[in-house]
C-alpha angles and dihedrals in degrees: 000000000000114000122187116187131187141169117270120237084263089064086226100078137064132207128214122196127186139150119240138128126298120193085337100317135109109249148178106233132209119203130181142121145229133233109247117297113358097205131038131191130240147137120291115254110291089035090068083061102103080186097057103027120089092214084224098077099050080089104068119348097056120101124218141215147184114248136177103273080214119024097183085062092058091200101160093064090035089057086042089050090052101038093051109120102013134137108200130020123198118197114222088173117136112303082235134100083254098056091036080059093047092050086061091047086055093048094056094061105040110034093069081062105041120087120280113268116237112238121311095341119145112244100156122081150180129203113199117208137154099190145030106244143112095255090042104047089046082051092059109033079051095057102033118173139174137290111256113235095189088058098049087042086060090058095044085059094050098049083046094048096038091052098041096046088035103056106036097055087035096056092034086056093037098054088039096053106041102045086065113037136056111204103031081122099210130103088202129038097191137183123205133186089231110013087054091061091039086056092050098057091060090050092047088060081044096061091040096058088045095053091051124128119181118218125222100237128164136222136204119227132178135172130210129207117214094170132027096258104035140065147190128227107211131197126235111241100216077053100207144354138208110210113080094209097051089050095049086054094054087049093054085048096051095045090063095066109086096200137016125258123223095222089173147001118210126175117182130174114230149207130218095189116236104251118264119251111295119257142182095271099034083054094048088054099043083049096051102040097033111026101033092236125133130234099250085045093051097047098052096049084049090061092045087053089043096058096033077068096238099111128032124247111322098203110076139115094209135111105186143080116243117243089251097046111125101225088169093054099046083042097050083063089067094058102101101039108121087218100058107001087110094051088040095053103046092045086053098047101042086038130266121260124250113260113253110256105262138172118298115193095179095246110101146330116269131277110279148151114275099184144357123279145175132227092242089044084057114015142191111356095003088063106044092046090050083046094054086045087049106054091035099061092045081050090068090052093046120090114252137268112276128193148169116237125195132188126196117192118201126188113207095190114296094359139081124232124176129203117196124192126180128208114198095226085171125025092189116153093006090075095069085033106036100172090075086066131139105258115245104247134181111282115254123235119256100251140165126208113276095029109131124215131192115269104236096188140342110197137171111237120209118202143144136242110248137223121246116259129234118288122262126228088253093057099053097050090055091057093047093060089042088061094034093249106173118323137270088286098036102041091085096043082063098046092050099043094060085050084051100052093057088251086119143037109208099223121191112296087047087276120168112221117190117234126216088264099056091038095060099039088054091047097047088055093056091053099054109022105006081184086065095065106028126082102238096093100043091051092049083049091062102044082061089053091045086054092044077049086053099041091248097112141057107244095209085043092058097044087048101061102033092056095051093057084050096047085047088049097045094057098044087053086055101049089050102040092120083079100066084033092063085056091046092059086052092061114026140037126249121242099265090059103045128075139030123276115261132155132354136271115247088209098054106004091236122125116278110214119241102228099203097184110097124310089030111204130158112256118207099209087193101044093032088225128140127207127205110220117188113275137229096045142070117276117203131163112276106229096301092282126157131222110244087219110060109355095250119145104256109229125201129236128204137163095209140290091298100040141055126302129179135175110241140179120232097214087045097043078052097038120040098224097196132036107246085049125098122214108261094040110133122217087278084071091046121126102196117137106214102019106119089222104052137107087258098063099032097036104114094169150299123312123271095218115026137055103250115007128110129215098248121200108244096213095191096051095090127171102014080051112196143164122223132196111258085215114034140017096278110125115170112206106207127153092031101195085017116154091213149358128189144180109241121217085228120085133216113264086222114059107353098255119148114257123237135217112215116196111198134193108246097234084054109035108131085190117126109258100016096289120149107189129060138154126202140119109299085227105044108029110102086204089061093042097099095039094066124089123173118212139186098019129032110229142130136226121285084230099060090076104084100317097245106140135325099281091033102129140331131211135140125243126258129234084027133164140193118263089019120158130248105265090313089195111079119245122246090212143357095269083058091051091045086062088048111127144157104274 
């Protein structure tokens, strides 16, 4: 039928109306969607202060609340606009406990606005669906059933539990730490229910490796020749051992035997198994140890490919096909693919074989291939993930791997040797993976029990026994299942947190190296509160979620205990934090003796030290004080100025030549020095009436993009002179190989910007008539149009939309570029310069 389809008022959403028929009655529909998860939780306003919160009492004393996970996207009142006026809502959120979570998010905030239900009429419902296509979504709009509230309460408790117990070690650590010592390299030393005990499995190989100590051990080999020019290389049946003088025994027995004995003959016909239906986890791991792809990589092209419609649900613990799946039908869409058409088209017409019995968790189906699809269609990692998926899933319907194994047992002398050889009979599903193949080997003699053959060589081997070797990605992940460390979504989310937080180093082989930082927090924790780091709690944890999921457990009853083994263990961690502090002297330097000197101390004149590793911050050694500087970007002294405030060394910021600067001062970055000032605001926020530096005295206008900000004057950009919004990313370039330019006291009739005085060299001066100094507002003055260039964000004055006062309208200009200039044709008359906008 007719579809008409439109953006939301959020701009990220669109919305699809149509008219068809709903439980046998004709209907108007809404569709739309929502971005992730609609709400977050999180304290309420004073308990986000890390200054004024005791993290103790994030446990149990602070409140929380539901917020917009994304406030820009302004969904609640997006859904609420939409859902206005409606009779019946169907949920076609994730058939997961997440998106169960997500569908009561959504009803909270449309069902105050639908219309009332009468009586005791149904007006809520779920679709289930494991995959986006025709047959699926019918399915599922033909057998609609109900949101689960105990699924979405299991979710409730984890985010509860992961923020409380988060937040409060992670802030107690963080603050510790940092405020003693100079290189940890890291802005944020956090602990996590899950990530901490994924961090602990790749120390604990760490250690291993670093325990390790390789023993000297010897083998016997020996080769036969059956024939003049070949030979065979035989295996010594006791394997090694590890007493020099005993090998060497065995050695002087065996020489002594001129030929080799064929003590028996065996010939068996074996089975390599076809692969179980792919899951969440199974996939994680190919992709990591195959394809070079990360979890957190992996996932999120699974989802592309998920809601592209090429692959079935991501997200599932099972591993095997449901008694109504239509393996045919998904397998009949492969047929003209070049890679696989030949495979497809003989299983289909001498009949598929039936998919080995696997686990099913009740979740969904497994992860298969919903429709045909081409490597330019996909490209790079989303092929050759849907590739993977794809012959994977034609692998479970394939037969298996047959092959014909044969032993041959020698005797030299006294020992035993064994020579195995395999023949492939029957490639089956290696021929769509081939790199499950049977190996190619040497071809074994025809022999009989009792023939003798030449002995070529017999040699002592010596070797030595060697470490472990860190853990892949592949390999964690499967730990983390096998303790029940997170769950088939949030298993990547933990591995790449701990990368992330600078715990780990990912080395070739996607291996995950532990770094000093996240070897001595997981050591500290041992020595304090093993339980903290291994895996035995959290995954007691989640078998509780799992009961609340299933309607066997209280959900306040959960949260409650949990949190009070938490809280127990919180304050015995930090009654006991010199332990892991003993480990931390060993590794990193305090604050005095880290950093470069810089700029001085208002409070004793001395240098304060410039402590570059994250989060970088200025140390006064003398006061013992410690001050935060804004981060991602170089911090220099400013010219050796001081703040007239407080008599600190101003430093400057920038994020590079292309990019902000702005002077601060450290005390006032700290210390917020008036009231209508934050903590973290630089000398362009100032409100200082007289500084030379401040937002008073810099301050040319108001941005041009954003709500708040002002287009501040960078005095130290000359003479690629250039103003920068105090707030966003705006930075307008203008008099370019100016002297000078300075913001004037005067302001522009038009628009209330301040006015500005350009100074220009003689032999440059791009001014009509050879002049070289004007003054005039850098928006309205015809002279300044072609000197001045935006950058970073197109936009136009707030002015230029009628010219009725400073704040009157905002907008932003069609047909626009970036870089563009300021109404580069000049205006006839001032109506025409009030219109004037970047284009």
């Amino acid at each position: 039928g007719n579809m008409s389809s439109r953006k939301g008022l959020n701009g990220a959403c669109s919305v699809h109306e149509y008219t068809g028929s709903f439980i046998g009655q004709s209907a108007h529909f809404k569709m739309t969607s929502v971005c992730g998860h609609v709400m977050t939780l999180d304290f309420i306003g004073k308990y986000n202060s890390w200054d004024k919160v005791d993290p103790a009492e994030l446990f149990s004393k602070a409140p929380t609340e539901k917020k917009e996970a994304n406030p820009k996207l302004t969904m609640v009142k997006f859904l609420q606009v939409e859902g206005r006026g409606c009779d019946c809502i169907v949920l076609w959120l994730d058939c997961d406990k997440e998106g169960e979570n997500i569908c009561f998010e959504v009803l909270d905030a449309v069902l105050p606005v639908m219309n009332k239900p009468r009586s005791t009429e149904r007006t809520i419902y779920r679709a289930k669906f494991s995959s986006i296509t025709d047959t699926d979504i019918c399915n599922a709009m033909n057998h609609l059933g109900e949101p689960n509230r105990n699924e979405a309460l299991s979710v409730d408790a984890r985010q509860e539990l992961d923020l409380r117990i988060g937040c409060a070690f992670t802030r107690f650590q963080t603050k510790y730490f940092q405020g003693k010592y100079g290189n940890l390299d890291s802005s944020l030393i956090s602990f996590g229910p899950c990530q901490t005990p994924t961090l602990g499995f790749c120390v604990e190989r760490h250690d291993k490796i670093q325990s390790f100590k390789p023993e000297t051990y010897w083998v016997l080999q020996a080769k036969v020749n059956p024939e003049k020019e070949s030979s065979l290389t035989l295996d010594w049946d006791r394997v090694r051992v590890f007493d020099r003088e005993v090998a060497q025994m065995f050695l002087n027995i065996t020489k002594m035997a001129k030929e080799a004995k064929v003590e028996s003959v065996s010939k068996k016909e074996k089975v390599k198994q076809r692969p179980l239906a792919l899951n969440t986890v199974e996939m994680l791991r190919v992709a990591s140890a195959a394809l070079g792809m990360g979890p957190q990589h992996a996932m999120q092209i699974a989802e592309r490919l998920y809601t592209q419609g090429y692959i079935s649900y991501p997200r599932t613990e099972t591993t095997h096909y449901p008694e109504n799946f239509d393996l045919k039908g998904c397998l009949r869409q492969q047929a003209n693919n070049p890679y696989w058409a030949e495979t497809v088209k003989a299983l289909l017409s001498e009949g598929i074989n039936r998919p080995r019995k696997g686990h099913d968790a009740g979740d969904h189906p497994p992860i298969t291939p919903m429709r045909a699809a081409t490597e330019a269609e996909l490209g790079g990692d989303g092929w050759r993930l849907y590739e993977y998926i794809t012959r994977h899933f034609i692998a479970t319907v394939s037969a298996d791997c047959k092959y014909l194994q044969t032993t041959i047992s020698f005797s030299i002398g006294p020992e035993r040797f064994t020579c195995i050889g395999k023949v492939v009979t029957s490639p089956g599903f290696t021929e769509i993976m081939p790199w499950h193949c049977i190996p190619l080997e040497e071809s074994l003699p025809h022999c009989e029990k009792g023939d003798l053959f030449p002995i070529g060589e017999i040699k002592l081997l010596e070797k030595q026994t060697s470490p472990p070797d860190y853990l892949t990605e592949a390999e964690l992940i499967t730990l983390m299942e096998k303790h029940g460390i997170g769950t088939d979504a949030s298993i990547p989310v933990h591995i790449n947190n701990i990368c992330q937080r600078n715990y780990v180093t990912v080395e070739s082989g996607r291996r995950l190296k532990p770094t000093n930082l996240g070897i001595v927090l997981v050591h500290g924790y041992y020595k304090i509160d093993a339980e903290l780091v291994l895996p035995t709690i959290r995954s007691a944890v989640e078998k509780q979620l799992n009961l609340i999921a299933l309607g066997k457990a209280n959900y306040h009853q959960v949260l409650e205990h949990t949190l009070d083994i938490f809280k127990r263990k919180f304050h015995y961690f930090v009654d006991s934090i010199a332990g892991m502090d003993e480990l931390m002297e060993v590794s990193f330097s305090p604050l005095a003796a880290t950093g470069k000197p810089l700029s001085r101390c208002g409070k004793c004149h001395r240098f304060m030290k410039y402590i570059q590793a994250k989060p970088s911050r200025l140390h006064c050694s003398h006061c013992d004080d410690t001050y935060s500087l804004p981060q991602n970007g170089t911090i220099k002294l400013y010219k050796e100025l001081r703040c007239p405030l407080d008599d600190f060394e101003l430093v400057l910021w920038s994020s590079g030549s292309r990019g902000k600067s702005y002077p601060l001062c450290p005390y006032c970055y700290n210390h917020p020095p008036f009231r209508d000032m934050k903590k973290g605001m630089g000398c362009n926020e100032c409100t200082h009436p007289t500084c030379q530096h401040s937002l008073s005295m810099l301050g040319i206008g108001q941005c041009v993009e954003c709500e708040n900000g002002v287009l501040v004057l960078d005095s130290t950009s000359g003479p690629k002179w250039k103003m920068a919004c105090n707030k966003c990313n705006v930075i307008v370039h203008f008099f370019e190989n100016a002297h000078k330019v300075r913001v004037s006291p005067e302001t522009c009739d038009l628009c209330d910007a301040a006015l500005v005085d350009v100074d220009f060299n003689k032999a440059k001066s791009p001014l009509p008539g050879d002049e070289t100094q004007h003054s005039g507002c850098v928006f309205c003055d015809p002279v300044f149009q072609d000197l001045v260039e935006l950058k970073h964000a197109a936009m136009r004055h707030p002015m230029h939309r009628g010219g009725q006062g400073k704040r009157q309208g905002r907008g932003r200009g069609k047909g626009r570029r970036p870089g563009g200039r300021l109404n580069p044709k000049k205006p006839k008359d001032k109506m025409a310069a009030l219109a004037a906008y970047f284009v």
